[in-house]
KEVO-92465 format. One record per residue (C-alpha): residue number from 1; x, y, z. Coordinates in pm, 1 decimal, decimal comma. Example, Ala and Ser with C-alpha at 12.3 -4.5 7.8 and 13.67 -1.06 7.14 Angstrom:
<rs>
R   seq         xx         yy         zz
R     1     1230,0     -450,0      780,0
R     2     1367,0     -106,0      714,0
</rs>
This chain:
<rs>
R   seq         xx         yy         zz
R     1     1477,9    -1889,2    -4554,1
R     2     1470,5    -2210,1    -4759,3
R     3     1525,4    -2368,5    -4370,4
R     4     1139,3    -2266,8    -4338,9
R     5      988,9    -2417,1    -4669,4
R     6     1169,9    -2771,1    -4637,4
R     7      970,7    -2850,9    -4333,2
R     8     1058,6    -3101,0    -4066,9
R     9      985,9    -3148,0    -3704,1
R    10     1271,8    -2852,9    -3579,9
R    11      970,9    -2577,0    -3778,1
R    12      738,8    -2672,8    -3504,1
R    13      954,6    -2617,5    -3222,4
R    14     1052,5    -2285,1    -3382,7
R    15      706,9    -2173,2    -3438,2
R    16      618,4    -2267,2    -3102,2
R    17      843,1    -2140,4    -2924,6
R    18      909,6    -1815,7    -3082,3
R    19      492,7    -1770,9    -3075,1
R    20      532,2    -1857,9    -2675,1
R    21      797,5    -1584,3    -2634,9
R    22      610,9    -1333,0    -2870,5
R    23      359,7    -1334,1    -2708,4
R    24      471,6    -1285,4    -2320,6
R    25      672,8     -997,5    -2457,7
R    26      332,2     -858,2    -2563,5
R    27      193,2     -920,7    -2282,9
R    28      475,0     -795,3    -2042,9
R    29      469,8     -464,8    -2304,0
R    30      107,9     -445,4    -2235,6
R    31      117,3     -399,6    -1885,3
R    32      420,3     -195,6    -1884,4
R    33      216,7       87,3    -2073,8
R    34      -77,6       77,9    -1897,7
R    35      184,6      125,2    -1627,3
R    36      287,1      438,2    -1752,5
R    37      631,7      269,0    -1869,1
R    38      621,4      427,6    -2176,9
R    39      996,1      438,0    -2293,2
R    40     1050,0       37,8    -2187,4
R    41      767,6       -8,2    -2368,2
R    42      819,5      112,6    -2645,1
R    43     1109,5      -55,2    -2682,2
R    44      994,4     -415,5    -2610,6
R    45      702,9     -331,1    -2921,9
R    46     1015,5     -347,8    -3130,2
R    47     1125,6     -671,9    -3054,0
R    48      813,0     -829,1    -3038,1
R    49      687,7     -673,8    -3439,8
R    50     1001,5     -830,4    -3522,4
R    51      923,0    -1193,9    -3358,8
R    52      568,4    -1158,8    -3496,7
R    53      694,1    -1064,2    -3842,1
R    54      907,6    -1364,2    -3836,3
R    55      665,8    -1649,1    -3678,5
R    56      374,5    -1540,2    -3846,3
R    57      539,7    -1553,4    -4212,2
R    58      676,1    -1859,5    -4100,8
R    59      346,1    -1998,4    -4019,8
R    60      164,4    -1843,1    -4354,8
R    61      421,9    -2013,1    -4571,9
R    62      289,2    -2299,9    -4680,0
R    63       -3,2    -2342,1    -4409,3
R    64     -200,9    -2465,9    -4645,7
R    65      -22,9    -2797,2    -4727,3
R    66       61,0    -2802,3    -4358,6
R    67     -293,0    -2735,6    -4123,6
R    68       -1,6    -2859,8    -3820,3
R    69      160,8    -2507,4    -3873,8
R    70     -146,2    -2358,4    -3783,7
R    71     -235,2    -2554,9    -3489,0
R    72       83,7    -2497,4    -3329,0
R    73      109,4    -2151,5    -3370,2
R    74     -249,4    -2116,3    -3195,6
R    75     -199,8    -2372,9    -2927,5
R    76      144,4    -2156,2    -2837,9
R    77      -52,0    -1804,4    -2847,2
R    78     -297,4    -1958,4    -2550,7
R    79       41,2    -2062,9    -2384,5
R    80      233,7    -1763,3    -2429,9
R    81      -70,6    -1615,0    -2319,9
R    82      -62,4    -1779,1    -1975,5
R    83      364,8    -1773,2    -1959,8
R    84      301,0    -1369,0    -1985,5
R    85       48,5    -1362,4    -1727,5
R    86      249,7    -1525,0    -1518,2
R    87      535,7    -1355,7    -1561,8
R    88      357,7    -1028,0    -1533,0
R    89      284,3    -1145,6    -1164,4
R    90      638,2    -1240,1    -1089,0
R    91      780,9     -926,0    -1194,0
R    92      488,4     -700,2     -996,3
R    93      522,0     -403,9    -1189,2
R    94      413,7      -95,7    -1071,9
R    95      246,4       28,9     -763,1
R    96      -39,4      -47,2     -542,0
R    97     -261,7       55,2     -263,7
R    98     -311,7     -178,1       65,8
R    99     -653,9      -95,8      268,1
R   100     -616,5     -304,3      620,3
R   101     -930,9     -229,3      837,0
R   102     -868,9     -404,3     1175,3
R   103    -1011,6     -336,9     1521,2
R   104     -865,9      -25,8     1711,6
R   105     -667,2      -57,9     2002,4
R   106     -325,3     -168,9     2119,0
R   107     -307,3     -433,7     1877,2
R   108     -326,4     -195,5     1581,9
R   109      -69,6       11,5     1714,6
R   110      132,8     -279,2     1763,9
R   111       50,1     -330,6     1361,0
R   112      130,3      -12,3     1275,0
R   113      441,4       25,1     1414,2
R   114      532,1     -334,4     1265,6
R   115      484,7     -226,3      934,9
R   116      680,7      123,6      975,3
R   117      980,4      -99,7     1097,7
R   118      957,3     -266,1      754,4
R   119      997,0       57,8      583,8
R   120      636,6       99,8      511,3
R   121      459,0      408,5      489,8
R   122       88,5      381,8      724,0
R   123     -157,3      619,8      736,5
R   124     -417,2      526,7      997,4
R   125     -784,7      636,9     1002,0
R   126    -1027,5      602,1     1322,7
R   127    -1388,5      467,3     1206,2
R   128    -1645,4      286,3     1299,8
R   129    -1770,7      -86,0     1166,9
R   130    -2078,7     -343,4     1266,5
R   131    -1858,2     -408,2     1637,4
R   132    -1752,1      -83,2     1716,1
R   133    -1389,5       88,8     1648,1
R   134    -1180,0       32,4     1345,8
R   135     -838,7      125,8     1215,1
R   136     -856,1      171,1      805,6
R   137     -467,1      142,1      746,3
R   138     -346,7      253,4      446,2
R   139      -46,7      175,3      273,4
R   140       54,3      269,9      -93,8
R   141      389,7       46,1     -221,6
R   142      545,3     -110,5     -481,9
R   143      395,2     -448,1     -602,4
R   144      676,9     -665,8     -549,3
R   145      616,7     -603,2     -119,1
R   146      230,9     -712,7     -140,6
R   147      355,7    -1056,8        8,4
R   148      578,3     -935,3      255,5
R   149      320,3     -649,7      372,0
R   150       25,0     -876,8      388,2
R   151      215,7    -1145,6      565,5
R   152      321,8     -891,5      847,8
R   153      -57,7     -856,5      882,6
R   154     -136,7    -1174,0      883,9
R   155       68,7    -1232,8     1161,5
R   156       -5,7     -936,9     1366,5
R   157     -389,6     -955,4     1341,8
R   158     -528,6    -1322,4     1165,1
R   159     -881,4    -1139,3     1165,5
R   160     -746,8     -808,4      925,4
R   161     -946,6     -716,2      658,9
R   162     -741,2     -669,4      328,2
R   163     -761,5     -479,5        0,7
R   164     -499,7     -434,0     -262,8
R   165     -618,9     -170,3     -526,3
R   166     -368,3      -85,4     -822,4
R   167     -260,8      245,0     -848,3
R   168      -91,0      384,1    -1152,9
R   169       62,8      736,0    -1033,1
R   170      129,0      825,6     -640,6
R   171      258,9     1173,4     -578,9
R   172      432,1     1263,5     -298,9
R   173      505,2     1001,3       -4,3
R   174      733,1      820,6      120,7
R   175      793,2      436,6      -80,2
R   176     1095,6      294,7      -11,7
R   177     1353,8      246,2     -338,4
</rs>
């Protein structure tokens, strides 16, 4: 470890970097438990006590001759902070719920049936809004098909009304693999 205690420009980049990557695993791991990933979750803990171990002794060696150390390790936390949000997002873990309330009629046939060609599950429900008839569709799918399912929408009816909910556990269904 005497690498660590000389110093040098290449310390900053590690602590920075590693800090950035710690933390989006942490933040991925987060999610992925409150997920009910348990297991994967687990196992990404390990790797990021390890990278915290190893950044944050880096950063408490000598941070008091070098305040820099310090900086840089917090100005990559609010990165990796941001990096594992992001990420989070991209990989759409988990499951949601899609409310679509949109007048009844042909048109939300039409809408139905477009999204059951897609291989999504739609239960519709006849009620009544401010002007009359409404369809409340409701869809429950994986993340990663929000965009796809709310662009079908979109384009069948521009005056829809959507909600996305998360939902941790569906039973029973049909959600395409």
């Amino acid at each position: 470890m005497d690498f660590f205690d000389q110093g040098g420009i290449l310390i900053y980049f590690v602590i920075f970097f590693g800090k950035i990557l710690e933390v989006t695993v942490s933040t991925v791991r987060i999610v992925l438990i409150n997920r009910g990933e348990r297991v994967k979750g687990s196992l990404i803990a390990f790797i990021e006590v390890l990278l915290w171990l190893f950044i944050t002794g880096t950063v408490l060696t000598g941070f008091k001759d070098d305040m820099l150390r310090v900086l840089v390790f917090a100005l990559a936390f609010a990165f990796g902070n941001y990096l594992g949000s992001w990420m989070e997002d991209k990989l759409a873990f988990g499951l949601c719920s899609v409310q679509v309330i949109v007048p009844d009629g042909e048109e939300s046939q039409k809408l139905a049936t477009e999204l059951r060609a897609n291989n999504f599950a739609v239960t519709g429900i006849c009620g009544k809004g401010k002007d009359g008839k409404r369809e409340l569709m409701l869809l429950h799918i994986k993340r990663k098909r929000i965009p796809q399912a709310v662009s079908i929408i979109k384009d069948s009816l521009a005056n829809a009304v959507i909600v996305v909910n998360d939902a941790k556990v569906i039973y029973g269904g049909f959600i395409k693999k």
